[in-house]
C-alpha positions in Angstrom: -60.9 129.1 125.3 -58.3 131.0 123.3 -56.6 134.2 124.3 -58.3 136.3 121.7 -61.8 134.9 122.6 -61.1 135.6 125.8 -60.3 139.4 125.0 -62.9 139.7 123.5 -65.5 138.4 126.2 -63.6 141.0 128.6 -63.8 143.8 126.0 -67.8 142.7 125.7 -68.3 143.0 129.2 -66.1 146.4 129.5 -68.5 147.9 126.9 -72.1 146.6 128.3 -70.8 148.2 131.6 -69.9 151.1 130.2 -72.8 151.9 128.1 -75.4 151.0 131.1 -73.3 152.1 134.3 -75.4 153.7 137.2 -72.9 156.4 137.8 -72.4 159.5 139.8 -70.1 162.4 139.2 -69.7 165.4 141.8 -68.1 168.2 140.6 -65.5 169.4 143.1 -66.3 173.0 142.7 -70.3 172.6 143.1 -68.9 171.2 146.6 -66.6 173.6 147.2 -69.5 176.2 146.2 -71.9 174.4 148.9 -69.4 174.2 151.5 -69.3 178.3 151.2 -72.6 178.6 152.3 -72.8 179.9 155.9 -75.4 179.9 158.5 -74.0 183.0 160.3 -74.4 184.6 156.7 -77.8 183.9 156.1 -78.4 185.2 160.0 -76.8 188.2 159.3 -79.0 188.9 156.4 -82.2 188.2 158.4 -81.7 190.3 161.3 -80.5 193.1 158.9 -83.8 192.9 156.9 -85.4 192.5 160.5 -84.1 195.5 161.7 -85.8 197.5 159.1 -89.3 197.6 161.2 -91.4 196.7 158.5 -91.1 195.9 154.9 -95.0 196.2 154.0 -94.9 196.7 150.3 -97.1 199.8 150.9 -94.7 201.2 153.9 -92.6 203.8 154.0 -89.8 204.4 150.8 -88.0 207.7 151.4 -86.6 206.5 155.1 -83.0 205.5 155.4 -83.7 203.0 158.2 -87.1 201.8 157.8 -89.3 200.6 155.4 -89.8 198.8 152.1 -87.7 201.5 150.1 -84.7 201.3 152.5 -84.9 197.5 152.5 -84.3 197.8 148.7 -81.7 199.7 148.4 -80.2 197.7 151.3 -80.6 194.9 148.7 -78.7 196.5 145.6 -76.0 197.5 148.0 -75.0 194.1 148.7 -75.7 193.2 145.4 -73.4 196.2 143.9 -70.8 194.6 146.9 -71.0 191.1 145.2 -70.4 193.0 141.7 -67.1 193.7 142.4 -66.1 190.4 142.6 -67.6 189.2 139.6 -65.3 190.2 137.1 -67.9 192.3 135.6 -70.4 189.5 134.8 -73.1 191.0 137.7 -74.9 193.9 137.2 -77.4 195.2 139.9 -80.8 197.5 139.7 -84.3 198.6 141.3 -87.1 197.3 138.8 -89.7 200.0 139.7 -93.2 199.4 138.4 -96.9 201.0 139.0 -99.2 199.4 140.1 -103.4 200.1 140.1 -105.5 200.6 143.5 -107.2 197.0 143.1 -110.0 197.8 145.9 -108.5 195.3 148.0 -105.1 195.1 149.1 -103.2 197.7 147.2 -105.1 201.0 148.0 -104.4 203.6 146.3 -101.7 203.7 143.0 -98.5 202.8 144.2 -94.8 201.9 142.8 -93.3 198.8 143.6 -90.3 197.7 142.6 -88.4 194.0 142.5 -84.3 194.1 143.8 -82.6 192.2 140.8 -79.4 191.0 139.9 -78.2 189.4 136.6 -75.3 186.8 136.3 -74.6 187.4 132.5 -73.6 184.2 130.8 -70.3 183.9 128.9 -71.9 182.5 125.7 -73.9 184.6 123.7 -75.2 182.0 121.7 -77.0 180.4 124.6 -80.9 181.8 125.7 -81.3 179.9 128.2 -82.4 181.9 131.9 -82.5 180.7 135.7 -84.3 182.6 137.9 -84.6 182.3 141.4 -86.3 184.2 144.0 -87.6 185.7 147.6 -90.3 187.6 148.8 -88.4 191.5 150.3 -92.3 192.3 152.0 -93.5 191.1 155.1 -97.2 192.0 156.9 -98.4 192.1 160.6 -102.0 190.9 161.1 -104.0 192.9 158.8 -102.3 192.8 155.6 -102.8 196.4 155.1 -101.7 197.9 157.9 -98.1 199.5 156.7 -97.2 200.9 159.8 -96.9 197.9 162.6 -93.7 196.3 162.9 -93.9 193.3 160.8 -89.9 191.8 160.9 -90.8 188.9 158.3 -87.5 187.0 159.6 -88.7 183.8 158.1 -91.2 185.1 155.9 -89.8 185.8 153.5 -86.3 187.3 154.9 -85.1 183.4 154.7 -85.9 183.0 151.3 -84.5 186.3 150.0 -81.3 185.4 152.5 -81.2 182.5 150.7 -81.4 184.0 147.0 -78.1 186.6 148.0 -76.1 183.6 149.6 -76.2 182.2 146.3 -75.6 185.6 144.4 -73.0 186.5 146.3 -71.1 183.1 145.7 -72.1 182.4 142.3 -70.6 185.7 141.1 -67.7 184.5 141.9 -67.8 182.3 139.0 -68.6 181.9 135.1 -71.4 180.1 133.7 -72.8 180.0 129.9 -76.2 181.8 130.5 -78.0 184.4 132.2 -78.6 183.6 136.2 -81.4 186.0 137.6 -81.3 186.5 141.5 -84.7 188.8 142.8 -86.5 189.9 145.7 -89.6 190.9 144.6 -92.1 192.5 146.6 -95.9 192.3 146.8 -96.0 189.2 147.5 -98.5 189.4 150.3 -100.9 192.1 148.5 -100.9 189.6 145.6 -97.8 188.0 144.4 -97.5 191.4 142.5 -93.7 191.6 142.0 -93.8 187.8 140.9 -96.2 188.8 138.3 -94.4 191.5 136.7 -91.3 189.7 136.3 -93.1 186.8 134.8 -94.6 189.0 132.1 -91.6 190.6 131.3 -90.3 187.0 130.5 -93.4 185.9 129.0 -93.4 189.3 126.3 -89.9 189.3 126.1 -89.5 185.6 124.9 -87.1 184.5 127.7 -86.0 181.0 127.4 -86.3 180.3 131.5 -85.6 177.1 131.9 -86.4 177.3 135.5 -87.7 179.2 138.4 -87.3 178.4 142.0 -89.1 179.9 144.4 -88.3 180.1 148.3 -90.6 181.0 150.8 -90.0 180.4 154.3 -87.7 178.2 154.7 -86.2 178.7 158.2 -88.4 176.9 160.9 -88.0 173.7 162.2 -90.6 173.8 165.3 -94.7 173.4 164.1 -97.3 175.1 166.2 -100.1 173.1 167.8 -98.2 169.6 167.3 -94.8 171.0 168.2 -93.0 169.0 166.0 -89.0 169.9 165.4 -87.4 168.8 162.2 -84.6 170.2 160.4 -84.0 167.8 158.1 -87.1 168.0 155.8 -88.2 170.5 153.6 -91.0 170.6 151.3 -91.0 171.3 147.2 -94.1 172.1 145.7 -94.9 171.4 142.2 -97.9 171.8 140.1 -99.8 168.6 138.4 -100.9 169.9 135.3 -99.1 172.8 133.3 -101.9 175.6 133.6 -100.9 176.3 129.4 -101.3 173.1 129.0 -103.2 172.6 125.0 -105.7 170.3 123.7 -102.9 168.1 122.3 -100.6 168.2 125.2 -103.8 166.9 127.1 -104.4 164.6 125.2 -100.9 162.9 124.9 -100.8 163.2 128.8 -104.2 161.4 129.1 -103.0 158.5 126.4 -99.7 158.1 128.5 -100.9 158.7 131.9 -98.2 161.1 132.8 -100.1 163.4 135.2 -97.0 163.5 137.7 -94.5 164.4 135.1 -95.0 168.1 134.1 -92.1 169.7 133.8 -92.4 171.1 137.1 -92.3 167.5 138.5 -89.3 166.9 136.2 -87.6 170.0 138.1 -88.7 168.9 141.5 -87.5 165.6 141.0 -83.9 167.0 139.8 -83.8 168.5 143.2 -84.1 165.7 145.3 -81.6 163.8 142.8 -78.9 166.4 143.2 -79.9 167.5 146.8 -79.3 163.9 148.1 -75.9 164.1 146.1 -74.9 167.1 147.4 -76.3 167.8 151.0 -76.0 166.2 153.6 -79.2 165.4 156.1 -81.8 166.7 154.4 -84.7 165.2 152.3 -86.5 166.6 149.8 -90.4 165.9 150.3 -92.0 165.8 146.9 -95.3 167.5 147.6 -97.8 167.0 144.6 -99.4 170.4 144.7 -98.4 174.3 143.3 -99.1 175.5 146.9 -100.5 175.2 150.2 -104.1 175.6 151.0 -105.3 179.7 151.5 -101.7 180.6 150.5 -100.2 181.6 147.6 -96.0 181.6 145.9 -94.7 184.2 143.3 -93.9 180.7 141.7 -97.2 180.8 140.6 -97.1 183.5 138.1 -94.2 181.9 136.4 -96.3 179.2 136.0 -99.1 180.8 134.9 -97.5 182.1 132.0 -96.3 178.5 130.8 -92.6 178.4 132.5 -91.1 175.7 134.7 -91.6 176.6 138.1 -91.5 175.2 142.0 -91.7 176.8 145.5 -89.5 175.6 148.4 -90.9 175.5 152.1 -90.1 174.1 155.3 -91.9 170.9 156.1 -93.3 172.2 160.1 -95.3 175.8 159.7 -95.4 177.9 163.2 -98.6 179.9 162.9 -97.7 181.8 165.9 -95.1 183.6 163.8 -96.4 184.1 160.6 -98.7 187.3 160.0 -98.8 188.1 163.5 -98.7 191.3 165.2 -95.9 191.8 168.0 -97.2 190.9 171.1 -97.0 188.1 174.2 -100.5 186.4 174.5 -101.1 183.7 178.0 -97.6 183.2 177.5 -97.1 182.8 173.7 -95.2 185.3 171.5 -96.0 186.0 168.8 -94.3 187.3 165.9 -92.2 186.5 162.8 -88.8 187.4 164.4 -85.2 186.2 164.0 -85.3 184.5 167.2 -87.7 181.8 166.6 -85.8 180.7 163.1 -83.6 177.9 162.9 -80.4 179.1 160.8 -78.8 175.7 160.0 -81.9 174.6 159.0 -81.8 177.4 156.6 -77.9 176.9 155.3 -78.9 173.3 154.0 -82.1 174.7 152.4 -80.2 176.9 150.7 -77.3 174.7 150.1 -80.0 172.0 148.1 -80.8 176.1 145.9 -77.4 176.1 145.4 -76.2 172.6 144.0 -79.5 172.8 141.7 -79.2 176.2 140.6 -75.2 175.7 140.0 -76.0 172.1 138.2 -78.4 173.3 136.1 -76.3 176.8 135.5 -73.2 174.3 134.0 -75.7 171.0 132.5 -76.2 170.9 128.4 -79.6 171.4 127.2 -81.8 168.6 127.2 -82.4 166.1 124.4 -85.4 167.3 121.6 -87.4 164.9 120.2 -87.6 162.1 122.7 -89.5 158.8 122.3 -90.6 155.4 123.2 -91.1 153.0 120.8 -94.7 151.3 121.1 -94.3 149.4 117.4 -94.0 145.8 118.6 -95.1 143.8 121.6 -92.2 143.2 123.7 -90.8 143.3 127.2 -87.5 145.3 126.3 -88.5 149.2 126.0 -86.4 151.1 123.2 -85.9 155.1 123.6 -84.8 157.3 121.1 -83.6 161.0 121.1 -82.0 163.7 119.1 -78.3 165.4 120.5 -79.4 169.3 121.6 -77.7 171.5 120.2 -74.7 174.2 122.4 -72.9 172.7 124.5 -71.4 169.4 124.3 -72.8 166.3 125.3 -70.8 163.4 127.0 -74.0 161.0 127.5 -77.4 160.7 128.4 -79.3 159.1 131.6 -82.0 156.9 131.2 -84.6 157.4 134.1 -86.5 154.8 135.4 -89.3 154.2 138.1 -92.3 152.0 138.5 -95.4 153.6 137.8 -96.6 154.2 141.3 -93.3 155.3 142.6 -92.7 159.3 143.1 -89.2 159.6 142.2 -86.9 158.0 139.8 -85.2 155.0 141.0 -82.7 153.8 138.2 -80.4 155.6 135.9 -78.2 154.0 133.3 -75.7 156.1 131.7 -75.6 155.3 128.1 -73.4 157.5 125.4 -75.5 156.4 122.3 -78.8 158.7 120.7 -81.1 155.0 121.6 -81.8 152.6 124.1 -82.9 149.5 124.1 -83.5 148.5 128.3 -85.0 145.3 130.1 -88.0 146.8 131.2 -91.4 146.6 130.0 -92.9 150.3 129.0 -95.9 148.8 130.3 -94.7 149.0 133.8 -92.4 151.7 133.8 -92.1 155.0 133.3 -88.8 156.8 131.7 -87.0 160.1 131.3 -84.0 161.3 129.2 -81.5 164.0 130.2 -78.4 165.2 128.7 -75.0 165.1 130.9 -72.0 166.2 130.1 -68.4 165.3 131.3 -68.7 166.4 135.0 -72.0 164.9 135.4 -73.9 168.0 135.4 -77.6 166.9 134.2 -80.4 168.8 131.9 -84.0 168.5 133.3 -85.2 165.2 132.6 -87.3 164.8 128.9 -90.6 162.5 129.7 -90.5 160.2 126.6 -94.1 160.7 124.0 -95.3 157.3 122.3 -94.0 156.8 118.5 -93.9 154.0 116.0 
């Protein structure tokens, strides 16, 4: 064979690899940014919103040391605290709202009000919003009594110790577009403060690309089977969009894509970057919004059309959760700092952290994406258009057998088409843009064109 055939062979080789390579990038600061996440932290936070007695949402606001009200402003203190290190970019306030005496759990009129914090982006030119969130109220037994201590250690202090971890590191650093941190409150009279915030984004057109939702997600130990596992947790995601139109319907029905609403898409991202990221723990893709006779403020967001998913630990403990202090044939009972498991916690909210930071830094993800269905073949071709803002480096194509929860391929390919060895008759495929550190948009589920 001659030299230059020869060359050329290699230089054919080089670019097939190149255009279909199964690669991973971790960024070094995403790591460093995980690594800062500490479980003494996130136990500091929980016996500090512990200590507060009760943080029923219809308790007591004017006290200093007890109460809903002094929990919030507990809240924006830190917040205002992790301000100072932000160069400016975080900004810190008390969302009050009213709400009406419903006849069931909210009384009489009352004021509520959601703890938020804003991460401005640096480029003005890009809508796009992440929120993430915890639940500041707790209950004891009977959801309206306000006055019994009710601690709420793991629900929902964990989630909303988890959500100011991630401000308070996160601040730290620059990213392109608004990052929204909130404890909301009235979660257990009816996912209240969840609701509000979700209609503010709904009227006020916010682009939210995603919202993730934690809610407990510090126990390891089940009641009744006493299992222990810290190395689980559960991500809930809803089947079908509930705005979902008549033609969105139908193109899901012609394609058969009822596990990939963009909820799915997001839930799916998690795992991907969790298993990159954290180490011993697995996502468990569960295939509902929520539990059965419980309820997320993810679901609002998702009521009103937006991407959204709750996290919660895989092994409940009833025994702590809406209980009223007390010791019963042995048994205590209570939702109290004691009982959590606060490693368990750190990687939870390590997994928040490398999504919410990837998604924070990815490009927006390719428009108009489709599958060619023109010709009989067993090759599948996928086509896209470049998003606009940020630049893109390349794209993933995602791959998985029909059957199969999560993806299980991805070929990294710099080009706006695809033509891959797999039959779109058994397999299904997503698109996402990456850019030059690997950070990944939400994966694009591909609709049928000829």
């Amino acid at each position: 064979m001659k030299p230059t055939s020869i060359l050329y062979l290699f230089l054919l080789l080089f670019i097939s690899h190149t255009n279909y390579a199964q690669t991973t990038i971790d960024d070094p600061e995403i790591k460093k940014m995980v690594a800062e996440v500490k479980a003494e932290n996130l136990e500091a936070t929980v016996r500090k919103l512990a200590s507060f007695g009760t943080r029923h949402t219809l308790s007591d606001t004017k006290s200093n040391t007890r109460g809903i009200g002094a929990a919030q402003r507990w809240v924006k203190s830190e917040f205002d605290k992790y301000a100072l290190e932000s160069g400016g970019r975080l900004s810190a306030t008390i969302d009050y709202f009213m709400i009406k005496a419903d006849g069931k759990r909210i009384a009489t009129d009352s004021q509520l009000g959601n703890v938020m914090a804003t991460l401005k982006g640096t480029d003005p030119t890009d809508d796009r919003v992440l929120i993430i969130s915890g639940h500041l109220d707790s209950r004891a037994t009977d959801v309206m009594d306000a006055k019994s201590d009710a601690p709420g250690a793991n629900d929902d202090a964990s989630g909303v110790a988890a959500m100011m971890e991630l401000s308070r590191i996160m601040s730290k650093r620059a990213f392109p577009f608004n990052l929204i941190f909130v404890a909301v409150t009235g979660e257990e009279q009816g996912l209240y403060g969840a609701k509000h915030l979700a209609d503010i984004a709904k009227e006020s057109k916010w682009n939210v690309i995603a919202m993730i939702n934690n809610d407990m997600i510090g126990n390891s130990l089940s009641s009744g089977t006493n299992l222990r596992d810290n190395t689980k947790v559960r991500v809930f995601s809803e089947t079908i969009p509930y705005l979902e139109t008549e033609a969105e319907a139908k193109m899901r029905k012609a394609t058969n894509r009822d596990n990939d609403s963009p909820s799915r898409q997001l839930a799916r991202y998690i795992k991907t970057v969790t298993n990159q990221y954290v180490e011993q723990l697995d996502i468990n893709l569960v295939y509902r919004n929520d539990r059965f006779l419980r309820g997320g403020d993810h679901t609002p967001f998702s009521q009103n059309g937006f991407t959204a998913i709750r996290f919660c630990e895989r092994n409940e403990n009833y025994n702590q959760q809406h209980q009223n202090l007390r010791t019963e044939n042995n048994i205590k009972y209570g939702d109290l700092p004691e009982f959590m498991d606060f490693e368990y916690l750190r990687k939870i909210t390590c997994s928040n952290l490398a999504t919410f930071s990837n998604l924070a830094r990815s490009p927006k993800a390719p428009i108009n994406v489709g599958i060619e269905v023109k010709d009989l073949t067993n090759f599948s071709t996928l086509v896209w258009n470049a998003p606009e803002g940020k630049p893109v480096y390349g794209y993933n194509i995602l791959i998985r057998e029909t059957a199969t929860p999560h993806w299980e391929k991805a070929f990294f390919i710099k080009d706006l088409k695809a033509e891959i060895p797999y039959s779109k008759d058994n397999y299904f495929f997503a698109v996402q843009a990456v850019d030059e550190l690997g950070h990944c948009s939400l994966p694009v589920f591909p609709i049928p064109i000829r």
